[in-house]
C-alpha positions as CSV (number, residue, x, y, z in Angstrom):
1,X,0.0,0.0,0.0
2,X,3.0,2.3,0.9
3,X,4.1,1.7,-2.1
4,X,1.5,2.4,-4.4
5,X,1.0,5.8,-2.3
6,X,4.7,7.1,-3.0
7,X,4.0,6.6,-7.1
8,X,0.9,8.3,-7.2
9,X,0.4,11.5,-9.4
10,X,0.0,14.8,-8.0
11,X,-3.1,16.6,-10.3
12,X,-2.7,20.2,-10.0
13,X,-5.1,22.6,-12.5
14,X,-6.2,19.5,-14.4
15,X,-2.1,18.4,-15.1
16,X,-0.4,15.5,-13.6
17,X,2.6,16.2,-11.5
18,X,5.1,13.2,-11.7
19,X,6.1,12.6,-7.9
20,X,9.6,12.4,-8.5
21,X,12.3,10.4,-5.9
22,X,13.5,13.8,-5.0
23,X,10.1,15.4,-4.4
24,X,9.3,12.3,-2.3
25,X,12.3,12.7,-0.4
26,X,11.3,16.3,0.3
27,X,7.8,15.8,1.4
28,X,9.2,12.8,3.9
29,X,11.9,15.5,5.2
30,X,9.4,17.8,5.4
31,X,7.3,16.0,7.8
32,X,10.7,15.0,9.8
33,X,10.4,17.6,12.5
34,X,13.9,16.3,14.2
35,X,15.6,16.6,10.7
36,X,14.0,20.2,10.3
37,X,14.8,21.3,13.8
38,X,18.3,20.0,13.4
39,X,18.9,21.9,10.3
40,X,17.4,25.2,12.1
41,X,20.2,24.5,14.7
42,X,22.4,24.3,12.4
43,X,21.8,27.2,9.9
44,X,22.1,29.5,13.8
45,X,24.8,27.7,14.4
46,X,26.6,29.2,11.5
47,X,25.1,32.6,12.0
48,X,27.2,32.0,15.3
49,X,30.1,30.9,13.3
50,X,30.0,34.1,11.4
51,X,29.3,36.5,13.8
52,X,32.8,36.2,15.8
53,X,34.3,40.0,14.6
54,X,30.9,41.6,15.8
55,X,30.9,39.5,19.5
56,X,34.9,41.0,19.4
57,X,33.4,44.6,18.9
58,X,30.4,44.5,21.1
59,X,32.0,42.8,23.9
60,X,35.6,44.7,23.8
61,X,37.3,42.1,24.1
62,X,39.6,40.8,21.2
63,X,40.1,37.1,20.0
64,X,42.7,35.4,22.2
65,X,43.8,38.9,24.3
66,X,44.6,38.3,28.4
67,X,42.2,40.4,30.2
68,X,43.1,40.5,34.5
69,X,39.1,42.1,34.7
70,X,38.4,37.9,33.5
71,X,39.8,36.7,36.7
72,X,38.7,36.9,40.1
73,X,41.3,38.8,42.2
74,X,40.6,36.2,45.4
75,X,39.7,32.8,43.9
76,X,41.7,33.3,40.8
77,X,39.2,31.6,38.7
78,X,37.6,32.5,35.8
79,X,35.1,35.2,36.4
80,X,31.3,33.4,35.6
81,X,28.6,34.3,33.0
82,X,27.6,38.6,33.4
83,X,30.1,38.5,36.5
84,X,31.3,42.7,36.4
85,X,27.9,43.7,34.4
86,X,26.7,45.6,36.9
87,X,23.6,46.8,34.2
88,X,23.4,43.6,33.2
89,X,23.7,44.2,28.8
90,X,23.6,47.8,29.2
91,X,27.3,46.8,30.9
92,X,28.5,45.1,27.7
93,X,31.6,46.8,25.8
94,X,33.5,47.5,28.8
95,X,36.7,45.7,30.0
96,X,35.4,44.4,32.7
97,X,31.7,42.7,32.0
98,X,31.8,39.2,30.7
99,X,28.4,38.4,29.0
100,X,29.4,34.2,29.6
101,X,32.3,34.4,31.6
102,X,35.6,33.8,30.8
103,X,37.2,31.0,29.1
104,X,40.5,30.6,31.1
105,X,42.4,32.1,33.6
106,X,44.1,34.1,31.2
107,X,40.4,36.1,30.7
108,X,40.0,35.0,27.8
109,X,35.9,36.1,26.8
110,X,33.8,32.9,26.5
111,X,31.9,34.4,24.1
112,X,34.3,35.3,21.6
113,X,35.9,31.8,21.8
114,X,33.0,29.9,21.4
115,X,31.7,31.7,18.4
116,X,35.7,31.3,16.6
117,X,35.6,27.8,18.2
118,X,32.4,26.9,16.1
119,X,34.0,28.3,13.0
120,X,36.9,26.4,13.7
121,X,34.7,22.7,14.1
122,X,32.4,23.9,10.9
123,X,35.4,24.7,8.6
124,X,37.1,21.3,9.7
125,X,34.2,19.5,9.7
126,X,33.0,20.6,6.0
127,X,36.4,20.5,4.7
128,X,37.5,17.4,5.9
129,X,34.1,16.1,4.9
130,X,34.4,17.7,1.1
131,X,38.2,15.7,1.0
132,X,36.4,12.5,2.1
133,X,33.4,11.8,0.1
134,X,35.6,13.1,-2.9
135,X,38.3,10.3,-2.2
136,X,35.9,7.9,-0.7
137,X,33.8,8.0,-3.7
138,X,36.4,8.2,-6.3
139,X,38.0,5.2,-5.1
140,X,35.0,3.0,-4.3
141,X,33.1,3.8,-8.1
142,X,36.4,2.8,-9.7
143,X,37.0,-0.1,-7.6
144,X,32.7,-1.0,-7.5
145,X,33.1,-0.7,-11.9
146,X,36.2,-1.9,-12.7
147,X,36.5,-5.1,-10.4
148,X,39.5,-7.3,-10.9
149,X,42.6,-6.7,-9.9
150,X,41.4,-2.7,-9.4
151,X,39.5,-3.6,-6.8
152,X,41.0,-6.0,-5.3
153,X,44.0,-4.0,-4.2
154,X,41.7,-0.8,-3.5
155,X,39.3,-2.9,-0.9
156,X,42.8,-4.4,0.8
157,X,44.1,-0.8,1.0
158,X,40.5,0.3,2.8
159,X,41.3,-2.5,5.1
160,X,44.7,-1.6,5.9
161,X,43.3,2.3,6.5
162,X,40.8,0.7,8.9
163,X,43.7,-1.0,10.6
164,X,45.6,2.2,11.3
165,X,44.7,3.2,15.5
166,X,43.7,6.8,14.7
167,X,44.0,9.1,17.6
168,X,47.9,7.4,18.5
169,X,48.9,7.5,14.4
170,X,47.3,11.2,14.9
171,X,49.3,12.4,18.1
172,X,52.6,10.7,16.4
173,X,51.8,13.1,13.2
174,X,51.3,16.3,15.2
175,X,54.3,15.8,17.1
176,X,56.4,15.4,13.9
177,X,54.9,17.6,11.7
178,X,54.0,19.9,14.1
179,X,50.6,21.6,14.7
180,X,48.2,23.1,11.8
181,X,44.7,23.4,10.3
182,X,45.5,22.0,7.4
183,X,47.1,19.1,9.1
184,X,44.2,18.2,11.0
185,X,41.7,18.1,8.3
186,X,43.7,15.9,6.2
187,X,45.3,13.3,9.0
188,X,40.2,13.5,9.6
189,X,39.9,12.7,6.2
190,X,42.8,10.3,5.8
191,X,41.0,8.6,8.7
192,X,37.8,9.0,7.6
193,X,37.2,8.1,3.3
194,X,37.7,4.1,4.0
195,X,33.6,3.7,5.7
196,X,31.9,5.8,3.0
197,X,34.1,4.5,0.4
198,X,33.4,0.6,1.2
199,X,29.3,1.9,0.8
200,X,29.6,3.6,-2.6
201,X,31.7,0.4,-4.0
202,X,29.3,-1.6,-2.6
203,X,26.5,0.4,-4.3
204,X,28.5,0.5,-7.5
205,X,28.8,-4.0,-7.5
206,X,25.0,-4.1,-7.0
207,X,24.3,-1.4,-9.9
208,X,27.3,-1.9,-12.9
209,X,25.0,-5.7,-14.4
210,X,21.8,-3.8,-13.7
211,X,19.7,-3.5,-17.3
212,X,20.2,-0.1,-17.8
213,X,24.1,-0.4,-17.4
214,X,23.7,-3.0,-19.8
215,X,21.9,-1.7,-22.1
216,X,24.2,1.9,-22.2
217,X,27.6,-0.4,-23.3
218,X,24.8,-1.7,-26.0
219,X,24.5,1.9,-27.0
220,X,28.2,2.2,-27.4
221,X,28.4,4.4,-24.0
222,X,31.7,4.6,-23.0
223,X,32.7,3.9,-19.4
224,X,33.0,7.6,-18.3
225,X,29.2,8.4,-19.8
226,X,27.7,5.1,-17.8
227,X,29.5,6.4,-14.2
228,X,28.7,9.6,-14.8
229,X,25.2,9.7,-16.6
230,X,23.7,6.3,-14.8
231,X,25.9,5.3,-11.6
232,X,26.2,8.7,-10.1
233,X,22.8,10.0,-10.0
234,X,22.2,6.4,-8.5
235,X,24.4,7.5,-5.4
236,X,23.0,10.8,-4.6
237,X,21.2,9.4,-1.6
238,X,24.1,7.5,0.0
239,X,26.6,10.7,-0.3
240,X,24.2,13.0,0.8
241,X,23.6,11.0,4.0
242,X,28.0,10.4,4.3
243,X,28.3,13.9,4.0
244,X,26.2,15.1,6.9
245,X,27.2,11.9,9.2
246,X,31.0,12.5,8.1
247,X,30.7,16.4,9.3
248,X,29.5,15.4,12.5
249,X,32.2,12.4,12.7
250,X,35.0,15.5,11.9
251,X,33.8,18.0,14.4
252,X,34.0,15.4,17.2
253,X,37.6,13.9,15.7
254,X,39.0,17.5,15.7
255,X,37.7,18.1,19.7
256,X,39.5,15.2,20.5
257,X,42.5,15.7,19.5
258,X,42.1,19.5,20.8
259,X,41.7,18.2,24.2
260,X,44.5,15.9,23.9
261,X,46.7,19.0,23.5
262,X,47.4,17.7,19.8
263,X,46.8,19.2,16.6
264,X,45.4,22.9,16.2
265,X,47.9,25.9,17.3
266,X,47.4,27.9,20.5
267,X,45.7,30.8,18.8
268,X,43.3,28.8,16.5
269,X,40.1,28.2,19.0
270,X,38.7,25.5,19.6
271,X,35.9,23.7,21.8
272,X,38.0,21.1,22.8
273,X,41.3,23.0,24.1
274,X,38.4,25.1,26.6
275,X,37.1,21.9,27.9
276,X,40.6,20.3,28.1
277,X,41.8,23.9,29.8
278,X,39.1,23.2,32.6
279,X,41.0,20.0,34.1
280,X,44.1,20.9,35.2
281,X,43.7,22.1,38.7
282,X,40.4,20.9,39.1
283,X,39.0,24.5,37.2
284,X,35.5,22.8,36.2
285,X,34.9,21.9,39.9
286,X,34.1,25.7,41.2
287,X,33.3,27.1,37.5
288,X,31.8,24.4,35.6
289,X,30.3,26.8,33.0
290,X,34.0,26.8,31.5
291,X,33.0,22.6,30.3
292,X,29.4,23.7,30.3
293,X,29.2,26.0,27.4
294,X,31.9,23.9,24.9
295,X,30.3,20.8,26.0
296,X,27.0,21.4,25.3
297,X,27.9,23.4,22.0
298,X,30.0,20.3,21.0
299,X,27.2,17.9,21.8
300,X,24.4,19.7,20.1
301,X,26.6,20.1,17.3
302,X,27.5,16.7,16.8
303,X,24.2,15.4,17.4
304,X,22.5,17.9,14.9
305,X,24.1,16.8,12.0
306,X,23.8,12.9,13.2
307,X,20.0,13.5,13.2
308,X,19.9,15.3,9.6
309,X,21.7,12.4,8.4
310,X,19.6,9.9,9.6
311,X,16.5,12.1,8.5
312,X,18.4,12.4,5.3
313,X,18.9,8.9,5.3
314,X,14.6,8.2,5.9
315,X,14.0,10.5,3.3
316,X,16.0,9.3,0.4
317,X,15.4,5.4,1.4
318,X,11.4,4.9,-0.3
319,X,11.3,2.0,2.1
320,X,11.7,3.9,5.4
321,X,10.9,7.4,6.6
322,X,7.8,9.0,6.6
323,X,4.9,7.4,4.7
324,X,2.8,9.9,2.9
């Protein structure tokens, strides 16, 4: 019955709308109200991301500059969320008001940190992602298609990626080649193309004898037309679903290895150097807002783009999601 509901006509004016996989995928998302409330989180989120330079202007305080008003002259721990606003917001802008606290017990402004932290996770996470799907499905379509030899050696060298124990080959890296962005989205996406890649190669060996493969080399198709113009539009589905799962799998690899001490430099923020910056000394214990706000961001985060994928996934799979 489901299925004869998902390939009925839509009859609009006295026409007949074909209902399309894609517009069936976005009437199921549509009626996903987790998927839709997890990309709302993250669409603010980004508006976070971005608005870093203005939290710098209206809270006075720049990006990764020591501030002693951040720091309680007594205790000295990090001052706590609107600690020195004596007029509350009205406060904001001056040296001494800290609309979340402070981060450390340098001073550093929570605020500003946690907005350039989530640029730092969404730029990782979306880069890393981009590098992954491109070598996960470059290397699992030409190993799915060619078979043989082909894909004999690219499945062993998948297994031998899988093999590799990521966070110590990851600390051994940083220590070597010392600590960079650039370093930590590639050693994530190193890490990272094997899963997705074993799904599109698997996709790839259950579509390549299909009849309309067959019949394209008939046509005199060549190999680049049938993987392009037949097998790709096939895996639309499966990469979009990677895609969002593999951001959130980056942004949580990249904290990690932040808390670890490992990877980013000092004045590159990041969510998991200001949880890891709460241990020593027991900080957390008397001002846990400084794991808190990082924690929570992280979590949310991470969980956000787990639930789009798996809405994602609901959506695009005509067997599963939301029956219409």
């Amino acid at each position: 019955m489901a299925a004869v509901e998902e390939h009925q006509d839509l009859h609009v004016d006295g026409g007949v709308v074909a209902r399309t996989p894609l517009r069936l995928a976005a009437e199921r998302l549509r009626h996903d109200y987790v998927a839709l409330g997890s990309v709302l989180f993250i669409a603010l989120l980004v508006l976070f991301a971005l608005a870093g330079t203005v939290f710098e202007s209206w809270t006075g305080h720049p990006l990764n500059r020591s501030n002693a008003s951040g720091v309680d002259d007594y205790t000295l721990l990090p001052v706590g969320p609107m600690v020195g606003c004596p007029d509350g917001l009205a406060s904001v802008g001056e040296k001494h008001c800290f609309v979340l606290g402070a981060s450390n017990s340098l001073g550093y402004d929570m605020l500003v940190q946690l907005s350039f932290g989530a640029r730092t996770s969404l730029i990782i996470g979306v880069v890393a992602t981009l590098l992954t799907v491109v070598a996960a499905l470059l290397l699992g379509v030409v190993a799915g298609y060619v078979g043989g030899w082909t894909d004999t050696a690219i499945a062993r060298l998948m297994d031998v990626v899988a093999a590799f124990p990521f966070l110590l080959f990851a600390v051994a890296a940083s220590v070597a080649f010392g600590p960079s962005l650039w370093f930590v989205i590639i050693i994530i996406a190193f890490f990272s193309w094997f899963y997705p890649g074993r799904i599109f190669r698997g996709e790839v060996l259950a579509l390549r004898d299909r009849e309309f493969v067959t019949a394209a080399r008939m046509l005199g198709a060549s190999n680049t037309r049938i993987v392009l113009r037949h097998l790709m539009p096939q895996l639309i589905g499966p990469i979009t679903v990677y895609t969002s799962l593999s951001i959130a799998g980056a942004i949580a690899a990249e904290a990690a290895l932040s808390y670890l001490g490992f990877g980013l430099p000092l004045e590159i923020p990041s969510w998991g150097r200001m949880i890891s910056d709460a241990v020593p000394g027991g900080l957390y214990i008397n001002a846990p807002f400084l794991m808190i706000f990082p924690g929570t961001l992280l979590i949310l985060t991470v969980l956000a783009f787990n639930l789009l994928g798996d809405g994602l996934r609901d959506a695009l799979d005509p067997r599963g999601g939301t029956q219409l």
